[in-house]
MARMARGU-225119 format. One line per 10 residues: number of its first residue (from 1); their letters; for each residue x, y, z of C-alpha. Coordinates in steps of 0.5 Angstrom, whole numbers, plus 500, padded with zeros to 3 digits. Layout:
NUM	a	X Y Z; ...
***
This chain:
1	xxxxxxxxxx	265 365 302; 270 364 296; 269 358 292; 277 357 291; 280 351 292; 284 351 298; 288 346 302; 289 345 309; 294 342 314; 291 337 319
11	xxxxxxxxxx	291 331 323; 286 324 321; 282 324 327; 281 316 327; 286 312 330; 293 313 335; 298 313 328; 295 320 327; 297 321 320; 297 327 317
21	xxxxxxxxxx	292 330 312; 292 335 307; 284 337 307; 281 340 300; 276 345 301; 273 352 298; 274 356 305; 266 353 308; 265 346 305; 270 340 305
31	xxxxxxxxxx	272 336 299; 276 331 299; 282 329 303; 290 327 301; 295 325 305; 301 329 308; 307 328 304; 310 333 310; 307 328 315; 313 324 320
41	xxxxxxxxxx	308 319 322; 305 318 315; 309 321 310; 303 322 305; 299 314 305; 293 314 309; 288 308 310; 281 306 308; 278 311 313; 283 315 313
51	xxxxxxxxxx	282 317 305; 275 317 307; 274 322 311; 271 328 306; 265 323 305; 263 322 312; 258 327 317; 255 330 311; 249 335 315; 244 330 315
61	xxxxxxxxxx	247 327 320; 249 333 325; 248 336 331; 246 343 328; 243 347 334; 243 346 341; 236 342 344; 233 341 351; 228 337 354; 225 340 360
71	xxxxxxxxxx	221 332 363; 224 326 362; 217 324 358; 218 329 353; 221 331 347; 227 336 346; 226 342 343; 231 348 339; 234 353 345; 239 358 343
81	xxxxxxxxxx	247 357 347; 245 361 352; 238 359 354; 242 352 354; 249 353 358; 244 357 363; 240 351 364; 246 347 364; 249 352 370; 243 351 374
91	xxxxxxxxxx	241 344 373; 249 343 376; 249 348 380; 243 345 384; 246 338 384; 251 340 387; 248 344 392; 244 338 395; 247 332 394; 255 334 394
101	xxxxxxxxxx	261 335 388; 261 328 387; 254 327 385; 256 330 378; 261 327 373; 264 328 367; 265 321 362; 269 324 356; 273 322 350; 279 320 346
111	xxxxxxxxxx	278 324 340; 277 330 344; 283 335 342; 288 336 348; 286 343 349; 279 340 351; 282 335 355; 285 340 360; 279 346 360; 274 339 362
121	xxxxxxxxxx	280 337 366; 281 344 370; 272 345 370; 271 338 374; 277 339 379; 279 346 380; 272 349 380; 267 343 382; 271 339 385; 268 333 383
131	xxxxxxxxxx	273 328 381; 269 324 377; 271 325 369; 273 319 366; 275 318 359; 273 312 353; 281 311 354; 279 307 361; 277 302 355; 282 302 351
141	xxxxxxxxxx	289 304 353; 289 304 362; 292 298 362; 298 300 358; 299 306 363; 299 301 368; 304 297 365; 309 303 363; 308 306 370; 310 300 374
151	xxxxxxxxxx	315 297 370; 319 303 367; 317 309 372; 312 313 367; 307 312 362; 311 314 356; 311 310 350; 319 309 348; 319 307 341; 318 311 335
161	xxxxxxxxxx	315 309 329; 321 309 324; 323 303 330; 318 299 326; 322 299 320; 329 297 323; 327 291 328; 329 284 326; 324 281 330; 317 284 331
171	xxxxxxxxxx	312 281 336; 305 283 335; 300 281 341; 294 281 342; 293 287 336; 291 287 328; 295 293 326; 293 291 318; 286 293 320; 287 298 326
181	xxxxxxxxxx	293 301 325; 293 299 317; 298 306 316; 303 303 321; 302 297 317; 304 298 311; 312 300 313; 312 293 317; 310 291 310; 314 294 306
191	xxxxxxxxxx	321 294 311; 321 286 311; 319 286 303; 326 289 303; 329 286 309; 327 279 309; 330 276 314; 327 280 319; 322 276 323; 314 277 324
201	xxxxxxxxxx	311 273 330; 304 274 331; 300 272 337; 292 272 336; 288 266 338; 285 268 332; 287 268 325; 287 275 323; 290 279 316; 296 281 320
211	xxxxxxxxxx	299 274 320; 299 274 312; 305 277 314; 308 273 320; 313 268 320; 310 264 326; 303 265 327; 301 263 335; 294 262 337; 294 262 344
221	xxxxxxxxxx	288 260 348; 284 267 348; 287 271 355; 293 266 356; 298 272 354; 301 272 362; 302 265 361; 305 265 355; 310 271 356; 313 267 362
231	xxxxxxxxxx	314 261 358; 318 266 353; 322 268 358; 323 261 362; 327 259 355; 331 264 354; 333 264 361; 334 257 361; 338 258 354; 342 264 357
241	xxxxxxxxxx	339 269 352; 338 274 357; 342 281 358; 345 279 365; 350 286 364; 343 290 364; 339 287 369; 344 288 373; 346 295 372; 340 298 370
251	xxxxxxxxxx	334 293 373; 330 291 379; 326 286 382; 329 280 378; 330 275 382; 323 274 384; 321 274 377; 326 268 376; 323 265 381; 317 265 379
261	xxxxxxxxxx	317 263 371; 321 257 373; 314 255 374; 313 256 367; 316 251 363; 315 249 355; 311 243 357; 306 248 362; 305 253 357; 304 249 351
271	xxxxxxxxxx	298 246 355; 295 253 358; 296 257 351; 294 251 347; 300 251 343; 306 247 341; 312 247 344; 316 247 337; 312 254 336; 315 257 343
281	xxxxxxxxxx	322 254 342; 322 258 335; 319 265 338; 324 265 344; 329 263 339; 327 269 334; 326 274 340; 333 272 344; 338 271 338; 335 278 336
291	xxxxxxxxxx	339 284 335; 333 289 336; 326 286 338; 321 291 338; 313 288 340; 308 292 338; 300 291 342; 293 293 343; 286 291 346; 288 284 346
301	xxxxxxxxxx	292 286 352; 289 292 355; 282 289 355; 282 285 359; 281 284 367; 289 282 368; 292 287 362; 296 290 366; 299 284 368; 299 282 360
311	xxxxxxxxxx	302 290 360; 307 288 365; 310 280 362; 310 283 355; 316 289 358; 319 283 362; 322 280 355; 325 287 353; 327 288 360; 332 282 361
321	xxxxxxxxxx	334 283 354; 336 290 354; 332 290 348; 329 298 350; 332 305 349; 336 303 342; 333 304 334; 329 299 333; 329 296 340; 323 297 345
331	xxxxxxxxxx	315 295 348; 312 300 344; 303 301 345; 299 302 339; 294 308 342; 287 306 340; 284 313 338; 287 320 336; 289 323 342; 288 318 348
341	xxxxxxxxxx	295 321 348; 293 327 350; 287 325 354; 293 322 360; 298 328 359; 293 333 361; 290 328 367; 284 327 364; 282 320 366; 279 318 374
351	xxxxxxxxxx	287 318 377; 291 322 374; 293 329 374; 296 334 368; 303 333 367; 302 326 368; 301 326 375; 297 322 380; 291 325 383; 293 320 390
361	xxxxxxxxxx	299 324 391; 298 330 396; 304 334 394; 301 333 387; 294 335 389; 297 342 393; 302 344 387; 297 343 382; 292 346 386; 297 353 387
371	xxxxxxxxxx	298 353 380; 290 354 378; 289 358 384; 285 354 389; 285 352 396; 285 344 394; 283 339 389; 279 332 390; 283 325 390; 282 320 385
381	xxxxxxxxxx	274 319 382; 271 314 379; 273 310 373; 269 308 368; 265 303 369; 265 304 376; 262 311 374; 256 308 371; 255 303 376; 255 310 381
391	xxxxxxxxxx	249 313 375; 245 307 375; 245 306 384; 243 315 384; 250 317 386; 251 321 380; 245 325 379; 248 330 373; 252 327 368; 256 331 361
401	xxxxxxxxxx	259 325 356; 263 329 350; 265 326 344; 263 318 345; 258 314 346; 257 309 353; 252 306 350; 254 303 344; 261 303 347; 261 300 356
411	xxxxxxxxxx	260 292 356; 254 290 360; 249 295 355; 243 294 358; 245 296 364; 249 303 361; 242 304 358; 238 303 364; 243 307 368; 242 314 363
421	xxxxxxxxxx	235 312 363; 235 314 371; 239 320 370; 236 326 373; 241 330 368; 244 328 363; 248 333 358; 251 330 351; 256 334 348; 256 331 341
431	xxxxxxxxxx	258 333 333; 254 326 331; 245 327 332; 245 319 330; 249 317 337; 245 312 341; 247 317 346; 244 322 344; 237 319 344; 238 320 353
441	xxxxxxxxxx	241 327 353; 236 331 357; 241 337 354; 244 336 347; 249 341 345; 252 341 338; 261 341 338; 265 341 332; 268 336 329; 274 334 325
451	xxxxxxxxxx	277 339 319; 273 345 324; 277 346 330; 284 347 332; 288 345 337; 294 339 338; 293 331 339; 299 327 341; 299 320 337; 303 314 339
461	xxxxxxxxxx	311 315 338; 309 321 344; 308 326 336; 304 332 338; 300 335 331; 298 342 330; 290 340 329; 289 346 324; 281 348 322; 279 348 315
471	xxxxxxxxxx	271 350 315; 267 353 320; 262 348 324; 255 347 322; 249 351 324; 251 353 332; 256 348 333; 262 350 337; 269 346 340; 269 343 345
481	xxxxxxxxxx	274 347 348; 269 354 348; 263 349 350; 266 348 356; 270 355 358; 262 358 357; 259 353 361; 264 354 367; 263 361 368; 256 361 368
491	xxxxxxxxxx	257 356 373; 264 360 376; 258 366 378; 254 360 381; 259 356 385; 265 363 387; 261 369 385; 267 375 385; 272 372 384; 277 371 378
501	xxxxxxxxxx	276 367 372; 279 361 372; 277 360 365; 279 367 361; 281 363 355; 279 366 348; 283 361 344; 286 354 344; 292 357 344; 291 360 351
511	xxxxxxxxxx	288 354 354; 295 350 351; 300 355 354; 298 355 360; 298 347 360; 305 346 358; 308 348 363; 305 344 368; 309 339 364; 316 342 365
521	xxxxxxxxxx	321 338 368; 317 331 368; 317 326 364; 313 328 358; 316 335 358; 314 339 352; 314 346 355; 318 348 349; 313 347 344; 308 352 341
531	xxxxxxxxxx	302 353 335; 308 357 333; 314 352 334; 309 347 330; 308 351 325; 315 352 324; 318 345 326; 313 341 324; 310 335 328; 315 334 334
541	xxxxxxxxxx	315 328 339; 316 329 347; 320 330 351; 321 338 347; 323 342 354; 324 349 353; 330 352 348; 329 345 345; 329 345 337; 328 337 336
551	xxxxxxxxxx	323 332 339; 326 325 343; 324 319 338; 326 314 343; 327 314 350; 332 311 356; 338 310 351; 342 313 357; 339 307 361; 336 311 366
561	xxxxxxxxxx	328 310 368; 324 315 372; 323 311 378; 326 313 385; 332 309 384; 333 310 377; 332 303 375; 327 300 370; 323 294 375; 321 287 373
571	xxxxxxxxxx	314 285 375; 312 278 377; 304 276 377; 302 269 377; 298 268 370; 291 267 373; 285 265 368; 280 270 366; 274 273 369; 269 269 365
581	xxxxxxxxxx	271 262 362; 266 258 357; 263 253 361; 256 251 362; 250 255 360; 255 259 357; 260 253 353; 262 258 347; 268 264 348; 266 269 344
591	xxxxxxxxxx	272 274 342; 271 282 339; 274 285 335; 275 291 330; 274 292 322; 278 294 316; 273 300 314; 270 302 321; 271 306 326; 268 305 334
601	xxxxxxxxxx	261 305 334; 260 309 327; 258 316 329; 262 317 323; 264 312 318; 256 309 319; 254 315 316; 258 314 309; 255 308 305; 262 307 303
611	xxxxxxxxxx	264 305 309; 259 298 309; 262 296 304; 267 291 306; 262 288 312; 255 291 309; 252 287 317; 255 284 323; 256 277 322; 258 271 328
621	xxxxxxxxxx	265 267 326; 264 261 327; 270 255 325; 266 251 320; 267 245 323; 262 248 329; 257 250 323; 257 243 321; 256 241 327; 250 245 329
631	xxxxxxxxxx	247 243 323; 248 251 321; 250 254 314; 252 261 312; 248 266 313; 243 262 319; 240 266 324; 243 264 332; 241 267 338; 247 268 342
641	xxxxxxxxxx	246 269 349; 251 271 355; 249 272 362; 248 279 360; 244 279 355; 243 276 349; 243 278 340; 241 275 334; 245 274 328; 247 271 322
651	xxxxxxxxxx	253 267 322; 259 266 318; 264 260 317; 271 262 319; 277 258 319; 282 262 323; 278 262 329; 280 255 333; 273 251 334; 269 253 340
661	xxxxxxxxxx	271 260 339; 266 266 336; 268 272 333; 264 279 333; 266 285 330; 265 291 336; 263 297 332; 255 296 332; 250 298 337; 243 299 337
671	xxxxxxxxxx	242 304 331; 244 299 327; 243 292 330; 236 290 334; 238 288 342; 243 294 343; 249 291 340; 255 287 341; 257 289 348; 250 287 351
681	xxxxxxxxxx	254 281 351; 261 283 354; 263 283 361; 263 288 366; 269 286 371; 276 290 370; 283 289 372; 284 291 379; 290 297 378; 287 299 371
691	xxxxxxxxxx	280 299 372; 279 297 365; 274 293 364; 275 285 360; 271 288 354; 274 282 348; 272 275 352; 265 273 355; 262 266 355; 256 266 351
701	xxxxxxxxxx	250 260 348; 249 259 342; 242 257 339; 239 257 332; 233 262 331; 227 259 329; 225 266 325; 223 264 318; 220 270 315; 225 275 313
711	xxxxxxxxxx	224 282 311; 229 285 305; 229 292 303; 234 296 300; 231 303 298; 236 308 294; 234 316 296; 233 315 304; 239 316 308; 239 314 316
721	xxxxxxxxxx	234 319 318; 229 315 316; 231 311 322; 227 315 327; 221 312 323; 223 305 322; 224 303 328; 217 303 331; 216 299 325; 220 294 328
731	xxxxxxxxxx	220 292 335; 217 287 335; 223 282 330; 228 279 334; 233 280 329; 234 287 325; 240 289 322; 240 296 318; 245 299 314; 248 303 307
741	xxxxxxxxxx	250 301 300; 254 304 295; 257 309 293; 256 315 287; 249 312 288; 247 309 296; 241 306 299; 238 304 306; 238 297 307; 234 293 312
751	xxxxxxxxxx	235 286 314; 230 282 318; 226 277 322; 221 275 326; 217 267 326; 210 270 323; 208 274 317; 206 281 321; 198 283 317; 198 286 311
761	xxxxxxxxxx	197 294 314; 204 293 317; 206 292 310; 202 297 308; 205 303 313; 213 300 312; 212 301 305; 209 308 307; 215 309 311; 221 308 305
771	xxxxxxxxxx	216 312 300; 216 305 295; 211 309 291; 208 307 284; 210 305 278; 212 299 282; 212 292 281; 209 287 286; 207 280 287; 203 278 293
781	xxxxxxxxxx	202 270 296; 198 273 302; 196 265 304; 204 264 304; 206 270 307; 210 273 303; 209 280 299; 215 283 294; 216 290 292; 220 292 287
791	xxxxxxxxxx	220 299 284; 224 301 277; 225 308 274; 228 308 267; 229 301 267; 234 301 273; 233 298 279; 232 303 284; 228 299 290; 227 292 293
801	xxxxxxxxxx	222 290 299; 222 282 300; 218 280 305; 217 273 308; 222 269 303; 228 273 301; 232 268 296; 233 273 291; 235 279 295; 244 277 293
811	xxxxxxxxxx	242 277 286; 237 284 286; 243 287 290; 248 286 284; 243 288 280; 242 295 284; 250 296 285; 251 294 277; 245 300 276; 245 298 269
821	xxxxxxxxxx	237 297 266; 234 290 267; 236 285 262; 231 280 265; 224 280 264; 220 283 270; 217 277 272; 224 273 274; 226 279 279; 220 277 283
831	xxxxxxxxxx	220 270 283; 222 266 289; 229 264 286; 237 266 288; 237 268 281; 235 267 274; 238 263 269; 244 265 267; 246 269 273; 249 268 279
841	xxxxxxxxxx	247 270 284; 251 275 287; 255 273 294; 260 278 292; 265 283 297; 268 289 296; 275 288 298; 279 295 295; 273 301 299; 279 305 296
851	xxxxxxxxxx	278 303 288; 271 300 288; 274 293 286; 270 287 288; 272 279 290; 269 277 283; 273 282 280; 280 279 282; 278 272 281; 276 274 274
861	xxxxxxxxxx	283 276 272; 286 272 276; 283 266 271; 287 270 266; 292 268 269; 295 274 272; 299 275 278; 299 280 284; 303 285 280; 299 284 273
871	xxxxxxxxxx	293 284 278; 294 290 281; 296 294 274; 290 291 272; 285 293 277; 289 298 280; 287 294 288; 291 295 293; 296 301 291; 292 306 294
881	xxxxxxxxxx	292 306 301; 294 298 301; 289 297 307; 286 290 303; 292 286 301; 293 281 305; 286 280 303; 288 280 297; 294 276 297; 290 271 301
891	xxxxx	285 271 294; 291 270 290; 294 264 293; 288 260 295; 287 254 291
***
């Protein structure tokens, strides 16, 4: 293979912006990545993540070869490809034999490329007949299905993304596009610098980095978002701000919703949402005298048991003042992951069908049917969190989950593990070895992952990217497209010997030419479209029928909806309080959310040091009047308990939340947190139309952890596969928490507690397992129980183990991240103080992940006496991918 330098055009396989990215690589190794100037979505910037992608998913940490476990108390062992899709098609094929169609489901992912979707699709329904095969989007994106669907007569986001940049008013609910579309962000940023007359509402309970750009920041109760809509929209009825012209002519269902928000006064409102009524009179005021009202959203509202009530009052508001169908006008949905776009084109979630039809629908059902060339098709199956409760009753007895990770990712986690534990079969098709899925997959089959296949993704403005492969997967990975195709016709020769193929495709090409037509004609047409047409065109957004050579970049600008009369419907659903108020045992609300540098349950950005930097460990918000009131201090433990279960953590003074309220960072799970994760403490009820479970709200206890001995270890040289090893170390301390460190240099750092000291042989074998050899320098209180080990080579610091006090664990990880030699005399590294005299110890933060600059870093020069601007020539911070200026900001003007 040539070492030349080359470049390739494809798409980020994080979040729903689906930014373009030009990957640098010598034809059989990735190098780095740029953003793509050519790019319609991003024209060249991209994100934190996004700009990291090259150092993420290095070999270590994939799946090369396929494994397969014969007995449920074994180990799995290396197979060859067709050992192991035979084995699949006899496993499937028995189960299906003896227990039916339904006893086998498929759990797929909003990563998968479209031409995955629809082979997974098309194996499920038209060759088992199993209408079991959900996807992770039932977690993320179903409610705003629902709210389109019901609303406007399809699940069609409207809007486009220049629309950002040419509202004068943007709502943004329940969503923090700052950190979970930082790219979109950026272009809101930099329209109301130039226009500063637009106006910003953000509506969070939480004070979150995209209110540094809010004009009116309302803190709602947390799942009040119901109640809150219709206050809006009482007042603007009420000052006639409303469109009468457009809900007369091109709307339905008024009345009763008129009726209905009448009971949604100022006063009521200002009560239930715990805002003031100033602060509502000043949003509808925004909203109505508004010539383009966008409004923008996420999980704040779809994860939730009424999200497609929250879905529905939200498009309410555009409704009765026409604000759709124009530039800058409409009630646009950020899609959390790269193509869960895709996923519902091709029908890939429990309900749906391709070419967005309903798997309810008989005439659906039959002309789908025709089409693939079998007799029938099965109606709609179960959705997610019904599709595991069918796992863990025996139900479903033979389970393939492809690129996700249920058992970081479900709510009720003890029950998801428990439910893959008593599977009789469970395949996991996956590019990440580390997942805590994979520790169940009974068949481990290695998939390719970003820059190494080709296919299309559809982002959030209905934009579908030619996804272009750079490399070659690893060892034997395959795509995910050729995996499936493989496996069904090993399988068709089981189920309908002698008959044609269903799944004749060589290319993902084939699969995608033969899925677009089933869009020709509805609502999301693109039968015009091709890998050619994308080539020559570039990106291009749906509706793209046949003979097209434009996208459509916003829909209804003719006023016509496709419902059966043609009119968009109003919605009138009564706010109704959420499944799980705080209330004793459980008198805390805990409230989850996303990070600036992670992603999902960190298959990806948890194997790159880099991405630790932000948020090196999981941390409980807490507002600091509730810390002094529980008589707690940064950093102390608290064992946070739900009636699912329970976790310990370390917890965090947060002034932007309200006092009662706690916040948790959703990316961890058990591989890097003891307890299996954040969501073994999240709710498993789910709105009752979008069966999306209430993932951001649970009722939780709050109680110290009394776990005085600590454990510290930061070892450079060892990597998360040393994990295996360590967690039988650790099963016995209530609390662990493990990571990554650094950057050109990177470490594995381990935090954590237990009431007693363990014996001095657990000692001896931890050090074992890290490989703290000598030259060492160590100092032992075995009376006290505390044991330190601290390794230098060529004067640098190179290993730390604290154990039973920690006190100096901040400073020695400066000392590590500075890599200088030691200009201490050694025995000041092990006494117990948090540092020296004449150091500080380090309470330090990376805010730029891009450019490695640190918080002390900005303070320093900004006790120069430099400003933002002076700052940013200076450090550099922030002119990268500008994912930490509001952080920033937030620096400079503190006080």
């Amino acid at each position: 293979m040539s070492s030349e330098r080359r470049t390739t055009a494809s798409t980020c396989c994080y979040c729903g912006v689906g930014c373009g990215v030009l990957i640098e690589h010598d034809g059989s190794r990735i190098l780095g990545v740029r953003g793509d100037p050519e790019h319609p979505a991003n024209l060249g910037r991209l994100c934190s993540k996004g700009a990291s992608l090259h150092l993420t998913g290095g070999l270590e940490h994939r799946a090369l070869h396929p494994q397969l476990r014969l007995g449920k108390t074994l180990g799995r062992t290396r197979t060859d490809w067709p050992s192991a899709l035979e084995h699949a098609a006899e496993r499937f094929t028995a189960t299906i034999r003896e227990h039916g169609p339904q006893s086998v489901a498929f759990y797929v992912s909003g990563q998968l490329l479209t031409e995955d979707y629809y082979a997974f699709n098309k194996l499920a329904r038209a060759l088992i007949g199993t209408p079991n095969i959900d996807s992770n989007s039932r977690l993320c994106m179903s409610s705003a299905v629902v709210g389109y669907k019901r609303s406007l007569g399809a699940d069609a986001p409207p809007c486009s993304y220049e629309d950002v940049e040419l509202a004068d008013c943007v709502l943004i609910i329940g969503a923090n596009p700052a950190f979970a579309h930082p790219v979109l962000f950026r272009r809101l940023e930099t329209a109301k610098a130039q226009r500063p007359q637009m106006r910003v509402i953000v509506v969070d309970p939480r004070r979150t980095d995209s209110c540094e750009l809010a004009d009116l920041h309302l803190a709602l109760q947390p799942g009040t978002d119901v109640a809150l809509l219709h206050g809006l929209l009482h007042i603007l009825l009420r000052d006639e701000r409303i469109d009468t012209a457009f809900i007369a002519e091109h709307t339905e269902g008024f009345a009763a919703l008129q009726s209905l928000v009448q009971e949604y006064p100022p006063e009521r409102v200002s009560r239930l949402c715990g805002l003031s009524a100033d602060d509502l009179e000043q949003a509808a005021r925004w909203i109505g005298d508004a010539p383009r009202f966008l409004s923008l959203w996420c999980m704040g509202l779809n994860q939730s048991s009424s999200g497609s009530a929250k879905n529905s009052a939200l498009i309410n508001l555009h409704l009765a003042t026409g604000q759709i169908g124009r530039p800058g006008a409409g009630p646009f949905s950020l899609t959390g992951q790269p193509n869960a776009m895709g996923g519902r084109e091709t029908g890939t979630l429990a309900n749906l069908l391709p070419g967005h039809r309903e798997a309810d629908n008989a005439e659906h059902r039959a002309e789908l049917a025709r089409y693939w060339g079998v007799d029938s098709l099965p109606g709609a199956g179960l959705s997610a969190v019904e599709l595991f409760e069918a796992v863990a009753e025996g139900r479903i007895r033979a389970l393939w989950i492809a690129c996700t990770n249920p058992a970081q990712s479900m709510p009720d986690q003890q029950r998801i593990h428990d439910a893959l534990a008593a599977c009789p079969f469970v395949v996991v098709q996956e590019a990440f070895v580390g997942t805590e899925t994979c520790a169940y997959a009974d068949l481990l089959l290695p998939a390719a992952s970003w820059g190494e296949k080709e296919g299309t993704v559809t982002n959030s403005e209905r934009r579908v990217s030619h996804v272009r492969k750079a490399v070659p997967p690893p060892g034997d990975a395959r795509p995910d497209w050729a995996i499936v195709c493989d496996f069904a016709r090993r399988l068709e020769q089981r189920l309908r010997p002698g008959l044609p193929s269903l799944f004749d495709f060589d290319s993902p090409q084939a699969l995608f030419q033969e899925f677009t037509p089933l869009t020709a004609g509805r609502d999301l047409d693109y039968a015009g479209l091709s890998y050619t047409l994308l080539d020559a065109l570039g990106p291009q957004q749906w509706p793209f029928p046949a003979g097209a050579r434009q996208g459509t970049p916003r829909l209804y600008s003719d006023r016509r909806f496709p419902t059966p009369s043609g009119r968009a419907r109003f919605i009138a659903e009564p706010y109704r309080a959420v499944l799980e108020m705080p209330e004793p045992p459980f008198p805390w609300l805990l409230n989850t959310g996303r990070l600036r540098d992670q992603w999902h349950g960190m298959s990806r950005t948890g194997t790159a040091a880099q991405a630790f930097g932000h948020a090196p460990e999981p941390l409980l918000g807490i507002h600091p009047d509730d810390l002094a009131n529980l008589g707690l201090h940064e950093g102390d433990l608290v064992r946070v308990s739900s009636r699912r279960g329970s976790l310990v953590l370390p917890v965090q003074g947060d002034a932007g939340l309200r006092p009662g309220h706690t916040w948790l960072p959703m990316h961890w799970g058990d591989r890097f947190l003891r307890g299996l994760g954040t969501n073994v403490l999240t709710q498993p009820g789910f709105d009752p139309l979008s069966r999306q479970p209430e993932l951001k709200l649970s009722g939780v206890a709050l109680e110290p952890a009394d776990l005085p001995w600590r454990l510290f270890a930061l070892v450079e040289g060892i990597g998360l596969s040393h994990l295996d090893a360590l967690r039988p170390l650790l099963v016995e301390f209530p609390y662990v928490s493990l990571g990554l460190l650094g950057r050109e240099r990177t470490a594995l750092v381990i935090r954590a507690a237990r009431a007693k000291a363990p014996p001095q042989s657990w000692l001896m074998q931890l050090d074992r397992t890290l490989a703290l050899h000598e030259p060492l320098l160590a100092y032992e209180d075995p009376e006290a129980g505390i044991s330190k080990r601290l390794r230098l080579e060529q004067g640098r610091l190179t290993a730390v183990r604290l154990a039973g006090e920690v006190l100096a664990r901040d400073w020695l990880m400066q000392v590590w991240r500075e890599g200088q030699p030691v200009d201490v005399p050694h025995q000041q590294l092990l006494a117990p103080l948090a540092a020296p005299a004449g150091r500080q110890a380090a309470t330090d933060r990376l805010v730029c992940n891009c450019l490695n600059v640190s918080a002390s870093a900005i303070l320093a020069s900004l006790q120069q006496g430099l400003d933002l601007s002076a700052l940013q020539r200076e450090l550099r911070c922030g002119t990268q991918c500008g994912s930490c200026l509001p952080e920033i900001r937030r620096i400079v003007s503190a006080p």
